[in-house]
N, CA, C and O atoms as CSV, one atom per row, in Angstrom:
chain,resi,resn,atom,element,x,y,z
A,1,UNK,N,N,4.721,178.291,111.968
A,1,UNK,CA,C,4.697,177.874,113.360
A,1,UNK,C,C,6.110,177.999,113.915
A,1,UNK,O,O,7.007,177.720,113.119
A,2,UNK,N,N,6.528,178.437,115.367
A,2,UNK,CA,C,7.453,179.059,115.689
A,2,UNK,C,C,8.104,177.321,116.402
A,2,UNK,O,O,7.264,176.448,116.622
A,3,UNK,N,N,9.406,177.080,116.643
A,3,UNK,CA,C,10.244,175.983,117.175
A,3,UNK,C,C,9.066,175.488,118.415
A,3,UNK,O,O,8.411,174.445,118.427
A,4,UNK,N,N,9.055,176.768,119.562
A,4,UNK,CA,C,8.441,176.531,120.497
A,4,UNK,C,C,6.865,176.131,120.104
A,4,UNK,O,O,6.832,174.954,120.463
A,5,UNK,N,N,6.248,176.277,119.854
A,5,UNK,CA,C,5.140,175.739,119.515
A,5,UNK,C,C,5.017,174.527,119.428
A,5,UNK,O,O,4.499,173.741,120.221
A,6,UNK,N,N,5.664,174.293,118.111
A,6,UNK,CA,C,5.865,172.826,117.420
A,6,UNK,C,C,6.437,171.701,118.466
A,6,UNK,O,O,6.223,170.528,118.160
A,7,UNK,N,N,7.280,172.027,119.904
A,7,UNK,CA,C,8.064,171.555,120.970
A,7,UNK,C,C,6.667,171.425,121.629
A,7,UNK,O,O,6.607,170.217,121.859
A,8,UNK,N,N,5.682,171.897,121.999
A,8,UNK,CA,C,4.875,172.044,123.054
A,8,UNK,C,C,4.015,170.899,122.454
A,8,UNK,O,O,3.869,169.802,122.993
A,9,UNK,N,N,3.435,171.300,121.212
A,9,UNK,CA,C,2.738,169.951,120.793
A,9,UNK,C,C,3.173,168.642,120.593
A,9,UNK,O,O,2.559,167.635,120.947
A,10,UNK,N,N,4.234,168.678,120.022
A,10,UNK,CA,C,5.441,167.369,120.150
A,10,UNK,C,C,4.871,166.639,122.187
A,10,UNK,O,O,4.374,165.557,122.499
A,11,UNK,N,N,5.141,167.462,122.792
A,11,UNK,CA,C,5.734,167.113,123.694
A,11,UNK,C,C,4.032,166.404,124.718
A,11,UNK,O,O,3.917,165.571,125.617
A,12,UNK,N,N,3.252,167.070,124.139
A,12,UNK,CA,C,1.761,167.407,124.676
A,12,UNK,C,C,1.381,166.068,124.029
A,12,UNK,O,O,0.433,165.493,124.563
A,13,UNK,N,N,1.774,165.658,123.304
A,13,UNK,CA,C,1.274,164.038,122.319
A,13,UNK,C,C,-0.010,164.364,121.739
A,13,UNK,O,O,-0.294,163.511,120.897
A,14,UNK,N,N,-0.858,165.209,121.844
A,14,UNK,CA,C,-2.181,165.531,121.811
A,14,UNK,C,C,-2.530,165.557,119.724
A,14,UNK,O,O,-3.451,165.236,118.973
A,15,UNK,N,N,-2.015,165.775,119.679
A,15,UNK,CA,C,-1.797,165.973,117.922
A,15,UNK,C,C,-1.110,165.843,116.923
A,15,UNK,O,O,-0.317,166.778,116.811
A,16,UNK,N,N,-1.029,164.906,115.920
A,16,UNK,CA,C,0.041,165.058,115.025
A,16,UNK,C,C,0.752,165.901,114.472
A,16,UNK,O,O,0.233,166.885,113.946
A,17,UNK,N,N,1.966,165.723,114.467
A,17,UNK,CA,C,2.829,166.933,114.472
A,17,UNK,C,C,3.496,166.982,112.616
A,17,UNK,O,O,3.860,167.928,111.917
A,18,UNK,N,N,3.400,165.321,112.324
A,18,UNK,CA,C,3.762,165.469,110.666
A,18,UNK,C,C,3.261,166.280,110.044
A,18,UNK,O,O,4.120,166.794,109.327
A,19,UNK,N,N,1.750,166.972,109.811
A,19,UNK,CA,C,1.437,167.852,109.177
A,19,UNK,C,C,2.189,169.180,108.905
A,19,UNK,O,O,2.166,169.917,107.919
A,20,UNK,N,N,2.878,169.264,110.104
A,20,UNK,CA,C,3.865,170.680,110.408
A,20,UNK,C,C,5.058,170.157,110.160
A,20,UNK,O,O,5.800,170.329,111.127
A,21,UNK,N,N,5.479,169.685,109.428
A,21,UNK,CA,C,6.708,169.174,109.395
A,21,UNK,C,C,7.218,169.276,107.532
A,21,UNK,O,O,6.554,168.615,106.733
A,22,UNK,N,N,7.878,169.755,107.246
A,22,UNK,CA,C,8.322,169.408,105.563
A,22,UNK,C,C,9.496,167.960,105.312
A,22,UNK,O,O,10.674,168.246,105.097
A,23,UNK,N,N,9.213,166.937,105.344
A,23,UNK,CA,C,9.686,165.812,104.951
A,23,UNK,C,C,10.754,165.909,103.903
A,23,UNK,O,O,11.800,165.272,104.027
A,24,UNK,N,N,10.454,166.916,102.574
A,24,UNK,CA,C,10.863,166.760,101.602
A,24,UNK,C,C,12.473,166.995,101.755
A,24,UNK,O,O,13.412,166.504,101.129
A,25,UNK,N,N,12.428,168.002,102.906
A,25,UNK,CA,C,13.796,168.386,103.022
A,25,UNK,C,C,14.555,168.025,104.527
A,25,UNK,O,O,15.497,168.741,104.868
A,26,UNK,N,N,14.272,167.294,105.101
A,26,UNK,CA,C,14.655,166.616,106.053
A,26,UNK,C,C,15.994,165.366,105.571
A,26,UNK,O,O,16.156,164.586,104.633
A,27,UNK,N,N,16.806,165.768,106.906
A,27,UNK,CA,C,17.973,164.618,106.108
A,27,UNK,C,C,18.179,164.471,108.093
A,27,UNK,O,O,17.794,164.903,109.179
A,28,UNK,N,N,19.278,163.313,107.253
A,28,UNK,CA,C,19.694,162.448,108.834
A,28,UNK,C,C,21.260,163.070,108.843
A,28,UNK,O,O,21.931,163.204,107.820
A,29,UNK,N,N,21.714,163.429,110.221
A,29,UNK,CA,C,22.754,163.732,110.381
A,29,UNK,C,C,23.610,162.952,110.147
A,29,UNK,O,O,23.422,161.914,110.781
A,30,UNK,N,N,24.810,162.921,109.309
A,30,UNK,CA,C,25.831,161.474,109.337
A,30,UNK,C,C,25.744,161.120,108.341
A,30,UNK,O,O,26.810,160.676,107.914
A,31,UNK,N,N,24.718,161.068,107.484
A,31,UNK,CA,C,24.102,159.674,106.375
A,31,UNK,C,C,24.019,160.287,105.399
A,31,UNK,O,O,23.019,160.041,104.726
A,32,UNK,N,N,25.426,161.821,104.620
A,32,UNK,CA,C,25.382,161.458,103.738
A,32,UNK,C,C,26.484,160.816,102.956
A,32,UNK,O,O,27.671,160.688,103.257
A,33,UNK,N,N,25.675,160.349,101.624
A,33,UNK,CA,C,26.768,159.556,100.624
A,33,UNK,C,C,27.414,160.452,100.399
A,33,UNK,O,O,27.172,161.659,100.370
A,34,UNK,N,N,28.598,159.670,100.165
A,34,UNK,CA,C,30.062,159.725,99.331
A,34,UNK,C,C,30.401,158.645,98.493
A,34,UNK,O,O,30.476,157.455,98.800
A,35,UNK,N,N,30.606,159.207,97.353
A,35,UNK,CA,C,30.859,158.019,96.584
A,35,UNK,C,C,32.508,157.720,96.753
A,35,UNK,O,O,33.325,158.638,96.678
A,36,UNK,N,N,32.784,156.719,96.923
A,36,UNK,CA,C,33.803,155.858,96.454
A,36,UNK,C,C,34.391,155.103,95.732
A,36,UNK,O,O,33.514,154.302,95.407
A,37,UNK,N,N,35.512,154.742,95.140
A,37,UNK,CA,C,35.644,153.482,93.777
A,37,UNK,C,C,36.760,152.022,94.891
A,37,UNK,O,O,37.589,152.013,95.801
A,38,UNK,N,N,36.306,151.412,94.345
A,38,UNK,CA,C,36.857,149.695,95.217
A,38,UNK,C,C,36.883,149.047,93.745
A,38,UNK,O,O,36.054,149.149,92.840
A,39,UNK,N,N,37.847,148.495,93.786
A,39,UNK,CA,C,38.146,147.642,92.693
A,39,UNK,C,C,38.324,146.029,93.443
A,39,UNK,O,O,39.103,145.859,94.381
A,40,UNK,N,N,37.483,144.920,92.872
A,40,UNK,CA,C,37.116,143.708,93.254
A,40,UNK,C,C,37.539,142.546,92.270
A,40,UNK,O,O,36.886,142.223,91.278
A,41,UNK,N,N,38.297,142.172,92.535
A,41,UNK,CA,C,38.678,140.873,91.586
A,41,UNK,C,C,37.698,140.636,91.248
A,41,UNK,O,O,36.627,141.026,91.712
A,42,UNK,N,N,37.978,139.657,90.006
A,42,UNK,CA,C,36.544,139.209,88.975
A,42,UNK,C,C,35.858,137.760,89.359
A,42,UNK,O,O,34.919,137.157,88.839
A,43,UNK,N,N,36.647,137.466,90.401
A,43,UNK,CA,C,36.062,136.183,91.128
A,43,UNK,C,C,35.368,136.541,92.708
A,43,UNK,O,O,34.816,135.643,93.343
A,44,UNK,N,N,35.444,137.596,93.109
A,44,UNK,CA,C,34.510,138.224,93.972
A,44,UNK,C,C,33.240,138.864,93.423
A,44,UNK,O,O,32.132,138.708,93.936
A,45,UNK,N,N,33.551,139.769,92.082
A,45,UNK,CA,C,32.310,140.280,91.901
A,45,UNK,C,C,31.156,139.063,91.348
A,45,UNK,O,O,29.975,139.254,91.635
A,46,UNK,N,N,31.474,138.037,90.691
A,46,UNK,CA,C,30.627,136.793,90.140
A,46,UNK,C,C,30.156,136.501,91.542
A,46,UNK,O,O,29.007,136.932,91.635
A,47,UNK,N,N,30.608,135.877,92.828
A,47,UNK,CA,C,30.123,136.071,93.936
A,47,UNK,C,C,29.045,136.839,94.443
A,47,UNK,O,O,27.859,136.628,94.696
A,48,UNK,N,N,29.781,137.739,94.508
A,48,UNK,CA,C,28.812,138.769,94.755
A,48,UNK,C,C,27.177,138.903,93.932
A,48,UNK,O,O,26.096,138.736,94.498
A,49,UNK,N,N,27.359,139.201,92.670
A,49,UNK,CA,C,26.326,139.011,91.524
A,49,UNK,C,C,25.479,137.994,92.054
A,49,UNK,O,O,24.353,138.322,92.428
A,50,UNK,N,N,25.949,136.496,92.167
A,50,UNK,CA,C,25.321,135.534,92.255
A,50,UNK,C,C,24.549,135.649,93.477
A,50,UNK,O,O,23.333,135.475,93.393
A,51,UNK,N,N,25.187,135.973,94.843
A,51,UNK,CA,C,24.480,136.027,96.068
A,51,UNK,C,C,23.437,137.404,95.874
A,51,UNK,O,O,22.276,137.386,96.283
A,52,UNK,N,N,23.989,138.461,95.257
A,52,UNK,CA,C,22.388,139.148,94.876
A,52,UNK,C,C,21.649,139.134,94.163
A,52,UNK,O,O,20.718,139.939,94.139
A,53,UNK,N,N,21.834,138.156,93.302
A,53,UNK,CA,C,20.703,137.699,92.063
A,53,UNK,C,C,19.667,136.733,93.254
A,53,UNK,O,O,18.444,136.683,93.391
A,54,UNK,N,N,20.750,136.073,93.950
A,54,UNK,CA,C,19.789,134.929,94.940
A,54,UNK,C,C,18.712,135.817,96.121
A,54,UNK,O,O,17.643,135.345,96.510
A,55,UNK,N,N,19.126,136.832,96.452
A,55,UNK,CA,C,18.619,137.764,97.628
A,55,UNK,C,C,17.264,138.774,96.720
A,55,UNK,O,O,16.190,139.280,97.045
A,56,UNK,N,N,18.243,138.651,95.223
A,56,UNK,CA,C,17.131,139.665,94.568
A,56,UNK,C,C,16.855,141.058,94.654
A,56,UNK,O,O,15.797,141.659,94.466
A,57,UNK,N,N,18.601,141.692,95.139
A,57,UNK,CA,C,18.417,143.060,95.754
A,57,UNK,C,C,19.745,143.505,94.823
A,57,UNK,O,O,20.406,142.515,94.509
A,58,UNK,N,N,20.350,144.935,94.247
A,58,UNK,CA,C,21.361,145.215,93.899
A,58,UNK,C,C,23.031,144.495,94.580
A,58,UNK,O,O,23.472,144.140,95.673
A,59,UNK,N,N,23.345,144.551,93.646
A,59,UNK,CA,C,24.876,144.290,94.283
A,59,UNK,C,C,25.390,145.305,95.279
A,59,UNK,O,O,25.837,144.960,96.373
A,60,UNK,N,N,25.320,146.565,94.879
A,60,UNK,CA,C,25.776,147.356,95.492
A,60,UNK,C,C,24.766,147.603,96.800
A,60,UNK,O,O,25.182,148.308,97.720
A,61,UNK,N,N,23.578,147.077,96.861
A,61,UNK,CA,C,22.997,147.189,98.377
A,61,UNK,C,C,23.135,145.991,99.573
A,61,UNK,O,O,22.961,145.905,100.789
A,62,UNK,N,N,23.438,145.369,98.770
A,62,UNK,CA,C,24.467,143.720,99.278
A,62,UNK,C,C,25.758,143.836,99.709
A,62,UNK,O,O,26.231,142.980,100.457
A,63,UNK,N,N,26.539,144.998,99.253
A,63,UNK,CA,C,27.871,145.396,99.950
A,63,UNK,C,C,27.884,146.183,100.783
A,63,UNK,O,O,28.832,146.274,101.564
A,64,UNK,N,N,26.562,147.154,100.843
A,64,UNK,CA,C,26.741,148.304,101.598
A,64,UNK,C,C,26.097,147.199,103.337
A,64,UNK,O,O,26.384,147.455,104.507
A,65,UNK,N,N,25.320,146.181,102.866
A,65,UNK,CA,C,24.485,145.844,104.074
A,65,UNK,C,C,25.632,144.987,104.928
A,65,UNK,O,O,25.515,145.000,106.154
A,66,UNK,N,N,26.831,144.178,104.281
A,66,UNK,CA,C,27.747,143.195,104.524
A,66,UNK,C,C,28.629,144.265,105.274
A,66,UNK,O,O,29.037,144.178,106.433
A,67,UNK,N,N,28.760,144.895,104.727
A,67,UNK,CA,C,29.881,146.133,105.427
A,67,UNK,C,C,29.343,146.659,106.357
A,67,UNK,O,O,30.027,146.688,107.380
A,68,UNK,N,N,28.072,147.228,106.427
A,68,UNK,CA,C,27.508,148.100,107.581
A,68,UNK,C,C,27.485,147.017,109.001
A,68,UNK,O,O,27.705,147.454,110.130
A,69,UNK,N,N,27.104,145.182,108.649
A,69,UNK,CA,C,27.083,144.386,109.411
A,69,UNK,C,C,28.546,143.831,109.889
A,69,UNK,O,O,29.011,143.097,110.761
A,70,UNK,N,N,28.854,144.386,109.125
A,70,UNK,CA,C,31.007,144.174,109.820
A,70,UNK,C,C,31.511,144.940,110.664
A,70,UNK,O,O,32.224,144.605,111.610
A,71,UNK,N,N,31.227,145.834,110.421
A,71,UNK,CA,C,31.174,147.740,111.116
A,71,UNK,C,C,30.757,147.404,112.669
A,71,UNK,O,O,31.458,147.521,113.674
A,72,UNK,N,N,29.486,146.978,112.563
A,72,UNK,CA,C,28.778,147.057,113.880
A,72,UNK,C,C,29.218,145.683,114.637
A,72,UNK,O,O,29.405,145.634,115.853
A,73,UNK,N,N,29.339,144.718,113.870
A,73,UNK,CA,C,29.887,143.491,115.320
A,73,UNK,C,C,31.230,143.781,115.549
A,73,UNK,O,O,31.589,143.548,116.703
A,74,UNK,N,N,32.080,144.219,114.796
A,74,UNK,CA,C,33.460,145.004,114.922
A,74,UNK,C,C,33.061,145.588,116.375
A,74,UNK,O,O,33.194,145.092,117.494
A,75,UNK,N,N,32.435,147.030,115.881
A,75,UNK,CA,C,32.272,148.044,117.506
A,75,UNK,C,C,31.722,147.211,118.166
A,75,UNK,O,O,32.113,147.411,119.317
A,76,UNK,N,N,30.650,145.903,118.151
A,76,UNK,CA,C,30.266,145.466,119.236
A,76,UNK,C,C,31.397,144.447,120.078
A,76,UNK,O,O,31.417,144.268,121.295
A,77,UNK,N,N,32.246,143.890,119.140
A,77,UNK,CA,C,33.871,143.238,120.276
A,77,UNK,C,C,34.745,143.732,121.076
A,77,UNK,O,O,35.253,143.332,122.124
A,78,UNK,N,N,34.927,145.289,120.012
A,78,UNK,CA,C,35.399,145.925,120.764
A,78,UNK,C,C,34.848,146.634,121.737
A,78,UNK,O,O,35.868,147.000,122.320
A,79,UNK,N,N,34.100,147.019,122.239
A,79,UNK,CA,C,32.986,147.738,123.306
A,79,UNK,C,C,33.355,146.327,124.573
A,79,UNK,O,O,33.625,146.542,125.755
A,80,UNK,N,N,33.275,145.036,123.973
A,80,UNK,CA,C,32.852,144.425,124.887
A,80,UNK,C,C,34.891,143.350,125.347
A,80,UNK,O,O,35.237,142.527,126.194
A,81,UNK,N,N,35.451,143.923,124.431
A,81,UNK,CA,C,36.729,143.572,125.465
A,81,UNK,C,C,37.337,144.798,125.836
A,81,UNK,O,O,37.198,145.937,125.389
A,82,UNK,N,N,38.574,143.981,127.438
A,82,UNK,CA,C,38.364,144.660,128.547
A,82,UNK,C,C,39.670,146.052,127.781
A,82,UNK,O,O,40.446,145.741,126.877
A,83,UNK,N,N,39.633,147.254,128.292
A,83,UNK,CA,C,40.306,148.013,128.031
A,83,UNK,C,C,41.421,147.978,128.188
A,83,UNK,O,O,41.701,147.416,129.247
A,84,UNK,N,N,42.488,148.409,127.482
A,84,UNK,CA,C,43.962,148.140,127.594
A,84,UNK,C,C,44.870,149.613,128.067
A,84,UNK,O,O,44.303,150.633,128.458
A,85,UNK,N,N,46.160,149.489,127.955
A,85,UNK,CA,C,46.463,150.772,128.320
A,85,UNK,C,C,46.446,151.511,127.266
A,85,UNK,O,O,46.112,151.159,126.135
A,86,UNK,N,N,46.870,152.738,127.674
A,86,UNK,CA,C,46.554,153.782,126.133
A,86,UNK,C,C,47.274,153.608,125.826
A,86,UNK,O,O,47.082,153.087,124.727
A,87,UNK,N,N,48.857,153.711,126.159
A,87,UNK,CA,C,49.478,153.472,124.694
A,87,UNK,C,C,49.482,152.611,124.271
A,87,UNK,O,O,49.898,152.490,123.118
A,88,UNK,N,N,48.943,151.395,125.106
A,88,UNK,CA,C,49.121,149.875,124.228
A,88,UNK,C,C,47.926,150.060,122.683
A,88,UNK,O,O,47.958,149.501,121.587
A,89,UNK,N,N,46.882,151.189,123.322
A,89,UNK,CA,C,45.900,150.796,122.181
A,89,UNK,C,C,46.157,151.574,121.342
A,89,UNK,O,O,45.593,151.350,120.271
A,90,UNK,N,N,47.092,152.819,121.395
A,90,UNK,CA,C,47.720,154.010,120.617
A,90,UNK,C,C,48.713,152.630,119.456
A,90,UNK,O,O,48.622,152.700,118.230
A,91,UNK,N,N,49.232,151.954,119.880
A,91,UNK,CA,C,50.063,151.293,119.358
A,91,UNK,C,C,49.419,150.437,118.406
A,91,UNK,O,O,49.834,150.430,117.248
A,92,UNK,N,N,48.339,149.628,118.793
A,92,UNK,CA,C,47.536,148.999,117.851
A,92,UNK,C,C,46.686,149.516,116.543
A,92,UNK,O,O,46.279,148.926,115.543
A,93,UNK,N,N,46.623,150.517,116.873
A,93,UNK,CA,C,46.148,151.585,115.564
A,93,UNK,C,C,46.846,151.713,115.027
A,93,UNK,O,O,46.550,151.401,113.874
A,94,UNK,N,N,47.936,152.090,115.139
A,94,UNK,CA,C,49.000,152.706,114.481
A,94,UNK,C,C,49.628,151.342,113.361
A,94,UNK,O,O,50.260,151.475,112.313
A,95,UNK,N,N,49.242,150.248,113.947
A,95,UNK,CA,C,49.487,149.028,112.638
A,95,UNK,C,C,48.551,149.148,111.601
A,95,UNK,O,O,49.049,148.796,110.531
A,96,UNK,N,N,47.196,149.568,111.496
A,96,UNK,CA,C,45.809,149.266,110.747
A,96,UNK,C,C,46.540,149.737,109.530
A,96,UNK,O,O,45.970,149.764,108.439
């Protein structure tokens, strides 16, 4: 089935379009891994352990979810205070 086709029915709602679709090889733009190494004191990782033994989910999907939720109220403070001058904010980066 040609792009246009598959666009017309998409667009027509009239029929499911997953059938025409290969899943297997579909990826999300952005999202892929990279691995990284972080080294965690031994009184954070017991922490850690303990709060995902309590949640019942990996450690490592307990850091990725804490971080991804830091990430986003981060961009959401900043989005929501008022803009400064550029170089003032050129300047503030430049400390991180």
């Amino acid at each position: 089935m040609k792009a246009e086709e598959l666009d017309r029915l998409f667009d027509s709602g009239a029929e499911d379009i997953l059938p025409y679709l290969d899943l297997a090889k579909a990826v999300r733009p952005g999202h892929a891994a990279k691995r990284v190494n972080v080294d965690f004191p031994q009184w954070m990782l017991a922490r850690l352990d303990l709060e995902a033994d309590r949640l019942g989910v990996p450690r490592q999907s307990l850091i990725k979810v804490w971080i991804a939720e830091r990430l986003t109220r981060t961009k959401q403070m900043r989005s929501a205070e008022p803009s400064a001058p550029p170089n003032r904010r050129l300047a503030s980066r430049s400390r991180m």
